[in-house]
TIFI-95036 format. One line per field, with one value per residue: residue number from 1; residue in three letters; x, y, z of N, C-alpha, C, O in turn. Coordinates in steps of 0.02 Angstrom, whole numbers, always signed. Example, Ala and Ser with C-alpha at 12.3 -4.5 7.8 and 13.67 -1.06 7.14 Angstrom:
BEGIN
num	c(1; 2)
residu	c(ALA; SER)
npx	c(+660; +642)
npy	c(-284; -112)
npz	c(+390; +354)
capx	c(+615; +684)
capy	c(-225; -53)
capz	c(+390; +357)
cpx	c(+660; +645)
cpy	c(-165; +2)
cpz	c(+390; +394)
opx	c(+712; +670)
opy	c(-166; +57)
opz	c(+423; +402)
# end
This chain:
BEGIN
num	c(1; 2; 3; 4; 5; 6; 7; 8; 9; 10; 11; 12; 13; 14; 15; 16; 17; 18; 19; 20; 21; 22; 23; 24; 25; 26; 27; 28; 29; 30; 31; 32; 33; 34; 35; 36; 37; 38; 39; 40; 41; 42; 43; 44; 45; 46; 47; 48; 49; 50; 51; 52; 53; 54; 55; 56; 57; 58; 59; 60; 61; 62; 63; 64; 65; 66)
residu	c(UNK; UNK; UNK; UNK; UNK; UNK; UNK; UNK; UNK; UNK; UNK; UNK; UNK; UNK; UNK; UNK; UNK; UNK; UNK; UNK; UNK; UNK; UNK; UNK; UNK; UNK; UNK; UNK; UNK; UNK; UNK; UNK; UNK; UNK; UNK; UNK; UNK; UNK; UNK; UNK; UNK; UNK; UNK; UNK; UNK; UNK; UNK; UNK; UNK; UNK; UNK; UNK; UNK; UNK; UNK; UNK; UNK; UNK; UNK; UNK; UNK; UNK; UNK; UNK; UNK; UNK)
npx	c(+3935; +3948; +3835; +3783; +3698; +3663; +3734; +3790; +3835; +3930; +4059; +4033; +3895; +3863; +3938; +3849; +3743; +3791; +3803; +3677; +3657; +3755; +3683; +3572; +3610; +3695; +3793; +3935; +4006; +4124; +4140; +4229; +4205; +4294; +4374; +4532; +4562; +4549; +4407; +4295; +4209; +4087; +4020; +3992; +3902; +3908; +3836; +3803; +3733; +3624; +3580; +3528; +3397; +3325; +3419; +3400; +3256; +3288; +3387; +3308; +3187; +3260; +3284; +3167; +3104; +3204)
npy	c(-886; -720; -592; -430; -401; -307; -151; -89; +45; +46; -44; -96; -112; -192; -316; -354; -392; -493; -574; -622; -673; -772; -854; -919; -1000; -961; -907; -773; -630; -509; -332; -183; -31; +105; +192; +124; -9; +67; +42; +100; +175; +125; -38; -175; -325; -462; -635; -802; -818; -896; -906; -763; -710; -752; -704; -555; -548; -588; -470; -377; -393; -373; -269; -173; -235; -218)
npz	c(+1654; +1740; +1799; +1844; +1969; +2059; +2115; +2251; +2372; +2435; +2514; +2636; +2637; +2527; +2575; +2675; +2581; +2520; +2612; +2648; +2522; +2503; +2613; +2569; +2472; +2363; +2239; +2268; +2199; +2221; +2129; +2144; +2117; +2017; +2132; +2175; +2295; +2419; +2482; +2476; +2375; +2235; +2228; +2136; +2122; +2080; +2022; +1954; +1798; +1792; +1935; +1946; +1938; +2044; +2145; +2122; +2191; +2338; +2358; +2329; +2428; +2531; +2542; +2554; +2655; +2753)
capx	c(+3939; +3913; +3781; +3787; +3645; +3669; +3764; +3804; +3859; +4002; +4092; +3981; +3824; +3897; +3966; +3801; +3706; +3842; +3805; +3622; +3622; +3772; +3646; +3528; +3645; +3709; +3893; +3926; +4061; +4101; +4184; +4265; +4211; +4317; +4431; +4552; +4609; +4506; +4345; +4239; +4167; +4042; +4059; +3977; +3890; +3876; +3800; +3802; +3666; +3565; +3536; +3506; +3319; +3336; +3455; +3342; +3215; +3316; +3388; +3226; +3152; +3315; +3297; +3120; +3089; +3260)
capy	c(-814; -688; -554; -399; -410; -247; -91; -64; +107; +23; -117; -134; -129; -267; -375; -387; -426; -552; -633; -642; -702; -843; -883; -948; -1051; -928; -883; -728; -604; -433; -300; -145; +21; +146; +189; +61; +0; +89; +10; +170; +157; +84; -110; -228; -380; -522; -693; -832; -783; -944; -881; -671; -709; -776; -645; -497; -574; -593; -422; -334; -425; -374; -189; -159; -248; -211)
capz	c(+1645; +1795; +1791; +1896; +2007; +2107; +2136; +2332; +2365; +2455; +2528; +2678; +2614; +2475; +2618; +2698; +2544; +2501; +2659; +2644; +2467; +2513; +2676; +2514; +2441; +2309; +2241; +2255; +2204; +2220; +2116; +2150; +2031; +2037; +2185; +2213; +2370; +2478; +2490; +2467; +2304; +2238; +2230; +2081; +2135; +2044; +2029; +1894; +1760; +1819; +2002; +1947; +1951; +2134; +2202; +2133; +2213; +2403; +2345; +2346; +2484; +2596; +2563; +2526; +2731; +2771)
cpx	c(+3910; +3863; +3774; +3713; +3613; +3731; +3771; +3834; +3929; +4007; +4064; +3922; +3830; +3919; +3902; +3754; +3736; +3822; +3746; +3612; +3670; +3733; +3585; +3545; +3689; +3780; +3881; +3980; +4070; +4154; +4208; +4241; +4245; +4359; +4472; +4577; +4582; +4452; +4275; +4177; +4131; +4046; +3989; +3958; +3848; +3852; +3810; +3729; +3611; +3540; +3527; +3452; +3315; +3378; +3415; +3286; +3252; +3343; +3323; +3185; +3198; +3285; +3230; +3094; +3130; +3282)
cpy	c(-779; -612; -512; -388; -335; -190; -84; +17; +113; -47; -151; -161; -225; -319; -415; -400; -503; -601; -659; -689; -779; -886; -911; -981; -1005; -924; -824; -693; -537; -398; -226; -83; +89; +157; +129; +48; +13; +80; +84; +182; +124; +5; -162; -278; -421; -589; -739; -814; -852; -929; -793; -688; -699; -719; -585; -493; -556; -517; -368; -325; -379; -268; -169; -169; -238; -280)
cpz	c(+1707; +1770; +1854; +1904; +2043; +2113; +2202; +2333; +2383; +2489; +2596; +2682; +2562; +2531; +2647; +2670; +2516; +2548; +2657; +2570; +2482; +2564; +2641; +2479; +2352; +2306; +2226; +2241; +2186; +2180; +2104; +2104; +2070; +2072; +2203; +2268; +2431; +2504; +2521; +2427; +2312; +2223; +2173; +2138; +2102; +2044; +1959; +1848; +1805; +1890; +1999; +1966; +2032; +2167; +2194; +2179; +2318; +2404; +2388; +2414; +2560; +2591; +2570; +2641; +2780; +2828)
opx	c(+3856; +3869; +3761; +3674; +3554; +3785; +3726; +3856; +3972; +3966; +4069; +3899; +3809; +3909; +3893; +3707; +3705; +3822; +3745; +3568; +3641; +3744; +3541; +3503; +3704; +3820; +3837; +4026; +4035; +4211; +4206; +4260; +4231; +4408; +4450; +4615; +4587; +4441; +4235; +4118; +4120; +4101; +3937; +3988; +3787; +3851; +3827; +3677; +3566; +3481; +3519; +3448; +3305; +3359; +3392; +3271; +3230; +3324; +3306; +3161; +3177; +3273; +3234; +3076; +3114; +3338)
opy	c(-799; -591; -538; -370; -317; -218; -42; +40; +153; -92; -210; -209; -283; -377; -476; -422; -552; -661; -720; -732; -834; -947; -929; -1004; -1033; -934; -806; -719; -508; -421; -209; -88; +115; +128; +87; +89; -19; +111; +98; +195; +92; -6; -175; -278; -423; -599; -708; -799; -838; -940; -763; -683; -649; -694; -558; -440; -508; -489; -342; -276; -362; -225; -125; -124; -243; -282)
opz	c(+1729; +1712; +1908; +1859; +2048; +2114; +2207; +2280; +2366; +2489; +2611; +2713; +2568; +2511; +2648; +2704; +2498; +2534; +2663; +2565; +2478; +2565; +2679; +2441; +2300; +2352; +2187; +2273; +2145; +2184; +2044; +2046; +2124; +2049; +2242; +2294; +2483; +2556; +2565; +2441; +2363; +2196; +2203; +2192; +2094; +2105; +1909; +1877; +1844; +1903; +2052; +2027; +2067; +2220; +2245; +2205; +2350; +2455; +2441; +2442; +2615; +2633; +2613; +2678; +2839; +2853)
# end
């Protein structure tokens, strides 16, 4: 089961959390709210429920020290 982890405001911000959390060994996958097509919106990111703990965690860490 996946478990949304995060909200991005958009599809860049989401790309480069995506990359940091797969650069930890994580799966990650992103999804779309709202606008389609255009990669504007805000973008879902999820994780399998067994690594949420762990990505909040790298999450936090990433924005909090940027």
């Amino acid at each position: 089961m996946w478990k949304v982890v995060y909200i991005a405001p958009n599809f860049e911000v989401a790309e480069h959390l995506k990359s940091l959390l797969e650069g930890e060994g994580l799966l990650v996958t992103l999804r779309g709210i709202g606008v389609e097509g255009e990669g504007k919106g805000p973008v879902e990111m999820l994780v399998p429920e067994s690594e949420a703990e762990e990505a909040y965690e790298i999450i936090n860490s990433s924005l909090i020290y940027g």
